[in-house]
C-alpha positions in Angstrom: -28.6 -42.3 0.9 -24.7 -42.6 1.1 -24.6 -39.4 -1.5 -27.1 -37.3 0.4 -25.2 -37.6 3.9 -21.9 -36.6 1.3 -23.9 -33.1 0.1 -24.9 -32.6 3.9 -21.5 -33.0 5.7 -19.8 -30.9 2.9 -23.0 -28.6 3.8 -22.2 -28.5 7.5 -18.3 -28.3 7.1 -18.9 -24.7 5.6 -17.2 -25.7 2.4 -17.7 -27.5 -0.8 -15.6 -30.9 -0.9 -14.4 -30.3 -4.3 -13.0 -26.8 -3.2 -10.0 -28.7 -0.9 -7.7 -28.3 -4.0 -8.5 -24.7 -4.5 -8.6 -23.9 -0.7 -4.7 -25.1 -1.1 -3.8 -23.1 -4.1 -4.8 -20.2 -2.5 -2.1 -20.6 0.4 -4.8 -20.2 3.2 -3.3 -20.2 6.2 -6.0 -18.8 8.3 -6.7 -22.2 11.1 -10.6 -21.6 10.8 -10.9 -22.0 6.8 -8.5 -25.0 7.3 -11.5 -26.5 9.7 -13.6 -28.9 7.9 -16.5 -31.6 8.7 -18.1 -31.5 11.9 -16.5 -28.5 14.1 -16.1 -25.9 11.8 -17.1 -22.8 13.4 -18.2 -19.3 12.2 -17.7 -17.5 15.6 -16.1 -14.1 16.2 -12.7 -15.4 16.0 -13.4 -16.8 12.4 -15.0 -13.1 11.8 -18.7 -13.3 12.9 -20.3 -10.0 14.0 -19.6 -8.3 17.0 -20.3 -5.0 18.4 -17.5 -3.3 17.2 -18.3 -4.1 13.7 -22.1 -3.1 14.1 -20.9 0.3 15.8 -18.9 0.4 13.0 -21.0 -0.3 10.0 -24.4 -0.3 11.4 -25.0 3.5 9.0 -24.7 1.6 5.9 -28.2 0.2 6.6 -29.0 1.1 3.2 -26.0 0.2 0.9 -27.8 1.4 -2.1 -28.4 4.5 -1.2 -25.2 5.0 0.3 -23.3 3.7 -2.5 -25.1 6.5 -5.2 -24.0 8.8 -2.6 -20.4 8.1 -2.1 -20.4 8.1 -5.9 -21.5 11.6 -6.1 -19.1 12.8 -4.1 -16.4 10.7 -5.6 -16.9 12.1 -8.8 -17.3 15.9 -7.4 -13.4 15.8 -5.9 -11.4 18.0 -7.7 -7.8 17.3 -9.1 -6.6 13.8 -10.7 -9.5 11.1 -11.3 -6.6 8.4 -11.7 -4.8 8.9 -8.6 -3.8 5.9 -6.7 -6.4 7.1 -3.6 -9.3 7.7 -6.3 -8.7 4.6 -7.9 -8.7 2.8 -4.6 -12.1 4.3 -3.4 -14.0 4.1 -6.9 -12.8 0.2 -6.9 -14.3 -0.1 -3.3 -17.3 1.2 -4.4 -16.9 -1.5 -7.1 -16.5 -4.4 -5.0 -19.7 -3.4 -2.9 -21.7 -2.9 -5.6 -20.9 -6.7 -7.2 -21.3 -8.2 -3.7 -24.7 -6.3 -3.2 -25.9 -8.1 -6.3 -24.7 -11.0 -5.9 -26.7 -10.7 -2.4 -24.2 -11.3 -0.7 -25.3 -10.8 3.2 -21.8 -11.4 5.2 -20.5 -8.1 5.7 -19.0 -7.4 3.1 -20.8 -5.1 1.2 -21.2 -2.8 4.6 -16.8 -3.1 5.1 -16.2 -1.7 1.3 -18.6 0.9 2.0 -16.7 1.7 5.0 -13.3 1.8 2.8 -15.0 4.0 0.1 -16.5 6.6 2.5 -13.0 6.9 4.4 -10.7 7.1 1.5 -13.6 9.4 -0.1 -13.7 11.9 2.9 -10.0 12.1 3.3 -9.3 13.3 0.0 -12.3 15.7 0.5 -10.4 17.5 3.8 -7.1 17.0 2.0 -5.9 14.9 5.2 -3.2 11.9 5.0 -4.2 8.7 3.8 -2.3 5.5 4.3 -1.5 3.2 1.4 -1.3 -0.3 3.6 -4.6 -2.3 3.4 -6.7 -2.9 6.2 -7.2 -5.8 8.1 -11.0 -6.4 7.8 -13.4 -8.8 9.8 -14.9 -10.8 6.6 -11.5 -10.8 4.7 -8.9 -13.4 5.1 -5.4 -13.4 3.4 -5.3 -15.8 0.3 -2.0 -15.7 -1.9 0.7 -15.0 -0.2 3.4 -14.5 -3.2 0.5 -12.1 -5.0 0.6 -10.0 -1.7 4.4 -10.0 -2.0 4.3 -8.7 -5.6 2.3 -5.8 -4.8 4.2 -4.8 -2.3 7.0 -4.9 -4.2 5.6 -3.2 -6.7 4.2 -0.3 -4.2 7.3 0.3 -2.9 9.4 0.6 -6.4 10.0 4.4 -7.1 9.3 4.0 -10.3 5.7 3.4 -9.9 5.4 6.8 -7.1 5.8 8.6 -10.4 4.4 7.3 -12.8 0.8 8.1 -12.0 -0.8 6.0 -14.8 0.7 2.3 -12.9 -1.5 3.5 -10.5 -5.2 2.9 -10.6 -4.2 -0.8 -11.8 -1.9 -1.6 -8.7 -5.3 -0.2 -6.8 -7.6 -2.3 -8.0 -5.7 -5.2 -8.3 -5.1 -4.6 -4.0 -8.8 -4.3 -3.4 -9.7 -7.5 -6.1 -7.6 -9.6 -3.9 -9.0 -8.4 -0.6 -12.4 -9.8 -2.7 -10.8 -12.7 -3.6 -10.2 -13.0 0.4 -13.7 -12.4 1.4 -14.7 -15.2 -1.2 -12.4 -17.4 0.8 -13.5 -16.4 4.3 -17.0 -17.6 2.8 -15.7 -20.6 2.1 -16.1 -20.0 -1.2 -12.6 -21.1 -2.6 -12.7 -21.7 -6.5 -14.6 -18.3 -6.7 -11.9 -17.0 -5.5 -9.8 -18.6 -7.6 -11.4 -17.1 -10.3 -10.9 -13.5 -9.6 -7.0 -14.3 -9.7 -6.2 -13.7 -13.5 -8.0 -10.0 -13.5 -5.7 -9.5 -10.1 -2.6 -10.7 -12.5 -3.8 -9.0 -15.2 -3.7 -5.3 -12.9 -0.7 -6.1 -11.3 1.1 -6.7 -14.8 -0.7 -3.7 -16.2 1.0 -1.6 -13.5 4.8 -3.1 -13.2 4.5 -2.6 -17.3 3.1 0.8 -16.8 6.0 1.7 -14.8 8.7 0.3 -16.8 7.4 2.3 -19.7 7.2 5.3 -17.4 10.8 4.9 -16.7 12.0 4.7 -19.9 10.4 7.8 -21.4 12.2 9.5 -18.6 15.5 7.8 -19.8 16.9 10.8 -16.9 19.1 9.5 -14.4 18.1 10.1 -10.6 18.4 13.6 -9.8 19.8 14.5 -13.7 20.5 17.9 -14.3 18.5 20.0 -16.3 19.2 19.6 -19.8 21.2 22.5 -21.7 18.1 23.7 -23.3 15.7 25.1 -20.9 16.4 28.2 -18.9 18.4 28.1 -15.6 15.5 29.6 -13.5 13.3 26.4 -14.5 14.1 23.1 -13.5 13.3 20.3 -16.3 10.1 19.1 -16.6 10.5 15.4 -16.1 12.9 15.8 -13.5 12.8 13.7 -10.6 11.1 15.3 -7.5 11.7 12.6 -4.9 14.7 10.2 -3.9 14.2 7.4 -1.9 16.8 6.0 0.4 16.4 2.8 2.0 17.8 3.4 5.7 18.5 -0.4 5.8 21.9 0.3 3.6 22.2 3.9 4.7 22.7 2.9 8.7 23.3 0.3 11.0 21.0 -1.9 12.7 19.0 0.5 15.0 21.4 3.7 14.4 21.0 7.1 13.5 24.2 9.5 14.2 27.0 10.1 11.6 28.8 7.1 13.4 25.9 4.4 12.4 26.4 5.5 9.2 27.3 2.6 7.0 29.7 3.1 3.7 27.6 2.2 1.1 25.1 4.8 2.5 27.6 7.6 2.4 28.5 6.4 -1.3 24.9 7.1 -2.0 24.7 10.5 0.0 27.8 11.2 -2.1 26.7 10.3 -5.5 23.0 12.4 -4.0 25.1 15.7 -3.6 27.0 15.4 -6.4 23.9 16.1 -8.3 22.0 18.4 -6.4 25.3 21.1 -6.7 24.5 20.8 -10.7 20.5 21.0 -10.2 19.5 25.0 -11.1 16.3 26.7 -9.1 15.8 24.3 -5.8 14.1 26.1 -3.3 14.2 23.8 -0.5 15.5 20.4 0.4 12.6 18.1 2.3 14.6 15.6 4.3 11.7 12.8 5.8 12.9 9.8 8.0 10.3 7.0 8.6 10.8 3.7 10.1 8.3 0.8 10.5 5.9 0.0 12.9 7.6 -2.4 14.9 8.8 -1.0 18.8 7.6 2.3 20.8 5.9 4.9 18.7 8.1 7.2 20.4 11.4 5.3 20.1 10.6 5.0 15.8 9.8 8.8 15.8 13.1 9.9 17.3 15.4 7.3 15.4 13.5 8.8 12.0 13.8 12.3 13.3 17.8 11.7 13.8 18.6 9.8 10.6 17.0 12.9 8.6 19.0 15.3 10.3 22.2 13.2 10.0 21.3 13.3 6.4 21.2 16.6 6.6 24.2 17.1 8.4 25.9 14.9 5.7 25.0 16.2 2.4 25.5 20.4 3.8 29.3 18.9 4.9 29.9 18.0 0.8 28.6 21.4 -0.4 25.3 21.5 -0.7 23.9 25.0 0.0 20.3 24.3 -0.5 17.8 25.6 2.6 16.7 22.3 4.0 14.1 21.1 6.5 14.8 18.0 8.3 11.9 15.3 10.2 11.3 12.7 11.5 7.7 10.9 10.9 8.1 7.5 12.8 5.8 4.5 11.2 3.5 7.1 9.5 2.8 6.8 5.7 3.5 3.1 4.8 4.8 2.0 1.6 3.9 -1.9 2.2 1.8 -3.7 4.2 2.8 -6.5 6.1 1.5 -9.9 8.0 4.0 -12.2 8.5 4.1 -13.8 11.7 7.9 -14.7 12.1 9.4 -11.3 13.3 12.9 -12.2 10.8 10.5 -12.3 8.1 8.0 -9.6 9.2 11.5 -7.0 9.2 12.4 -8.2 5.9 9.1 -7.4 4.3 8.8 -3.9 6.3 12.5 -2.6 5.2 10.6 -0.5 2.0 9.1 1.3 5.6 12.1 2.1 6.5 13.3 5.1 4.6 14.8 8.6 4.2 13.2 10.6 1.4 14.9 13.7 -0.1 12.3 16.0 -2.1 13.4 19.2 -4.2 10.7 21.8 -3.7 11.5 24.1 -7.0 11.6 27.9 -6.8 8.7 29.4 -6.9 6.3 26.6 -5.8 
């Protein structure tokens, strides 16, 4: 008898007994998967259905049918199939699929759908997608430091060109957002158990990248070597220099007078280059910032570090044409959920950026 009332108070606290130790592994922080015995609740706030979410997902009524015809259009997109977007959507469609037969009935299956279809149709209109992770209703956040690696790993130039580190660093986002929904169920060690093939992508892509960088062996912004013809720039040259705006300015400035001097050391070191770089058509100077404060406030100090940049590298000689904006919190490089603001800035400062891309002549 003493056993049987054991299995049903485990029952009713919506999670086994022996998953404690795995439930702690997992670094869950999230207070209603911390809940155990009698008092556990599954109500909206621990992610029960409201009617938003039906709204939302109600269309996916029939996730077969709907999965067979998000992967028909999937596969019909022109252009890369590895992409990191691609990737992402053909892993959602992934996920759903395994959670639809594993009959899994919690909403999860309808959310990936939702992910597929919106990454899907985005890259069918050619309109901008965001790279940070959405915050969904049957998904909490389970390892903390794996979350940390992959956005350290987003944000690291060397994996922006090196498409191949990609599709791993996709996969191995949307595994752990499974991983998440297996802990929202309560079901802890299977989450656990999805943690090595997220490990496994997430090495995959770092190593990727590493190797991608040293068959470039070309210092950023390199001139092009002696052989190839001044009216083409070199093949593997890079495209796109990223500057992080923490080191270039101070604290909340923008104007040549916020400028801080290790920035100018880097502008410096930039323009130096760019006067030996042969066929540039056209500087694109980009400020961001992150999504902390007014929309409008981040959109004018991103607008007015990108024309100080501007200002900066045409004052030591370079004659390029450029075009200088601003694009506020748009286009994330890492997603973050910290809940102590010192710690939420620290994480966000890949977000905060000025990127400098060489448009070649006759592109």
């Amino acid at each position: 008898m003493k056993h049987q009332l054991t299995v049903l108070v485990c029952a009713l606290a919506l999670t086994a007994c022996a998953d404690h130790a795995a439930r702690d592994r997992l670094g869950v922080e999230d207070a209603t998967l911390l809940q155990s015995g009698f008092g556990a609740t599954q109500d909206e706030a621990a992610g029960a259905v409201n009617s938003q979410w039906i709204s939302t997902y109600a269309p996916a009524a029939s996730s077969s049918a709907a999965l067979a015809f998000l992967q028909t259009r999937l596969d019909k997109l022109p252009g890369d199939k590895n992409g990191y977007f691609h990737a992402k959507a053909q892993c959602w469609i992934n996920a759903a699929q395994q959670a639809r037969q594993a009959n899994d009935h919690w909403g999860f299956v309808e959310e990936a759908i939702g992910q597929a279809a919106m990454i899907t149709m985005s890259l069918e209109n050619g309109t901008p997608l965001s790279a940070a992770n959405p915050a969904l209703r049957t998904v909490s956040t389970v390892r903390p430091d794996l979350w940390k690696i992959v956005n350290a790993i987003k944000s690291d130039s060397a994996v922006a060109q090196c498409p191949q580190a990609q599709p791993p660093l996709a996969c191995a986002e949307v595994e752990l957002m499974q991983a998440g929904h297996d802990a929202w169920r309560r079901g802890f060690s299977n989450a656990e158990k999805r943690l090595p093939e997220v490990q496994g992508n997430l090495r995959q892509s770092a190593e990727t990248a590493l190797q991608c960088e040293q068959a470039l062996k070309t210092p950023t912004l390199a001139p092009a070597p002696a052989r190839v013809p001044a009216s083409v720039p070199a093949a593997d040259s890079p495209r796109k220099v990223t500057l992080k705006t923490d080191s270039l300015f101070q604290f909340n400035g923008g104007d040549d007078a916020a400028m801080l001097p290790a920035g100018k050391r880097q502008l410096n070191d930039v323009a130096i280059r760019l006067k030996k770089i042969p066929a540039m058509r056209q500087l694109k100077i980009t400020g961001y910032a992150d999504r902390l404060g007014d929309k409008s406030y981040n959109l004018g100090l991103s607008t007015q570090r990108a024309h100080t940049v501007e200002r900066y590298l045409r004052a030591r000689g370079v004659r390029l044409p450029m075009a200088a904006q601003g694009r506020g919190s748009a286009n994330p490089l890492v997603d973050c959920r910290q809940t102590q603001r010192d710690q939420l800035m620290r994480c966000l400062a890949p977000n905060r950026r000025v990127e400098i891309e060489l448009v070649a002549a006759g592109s």
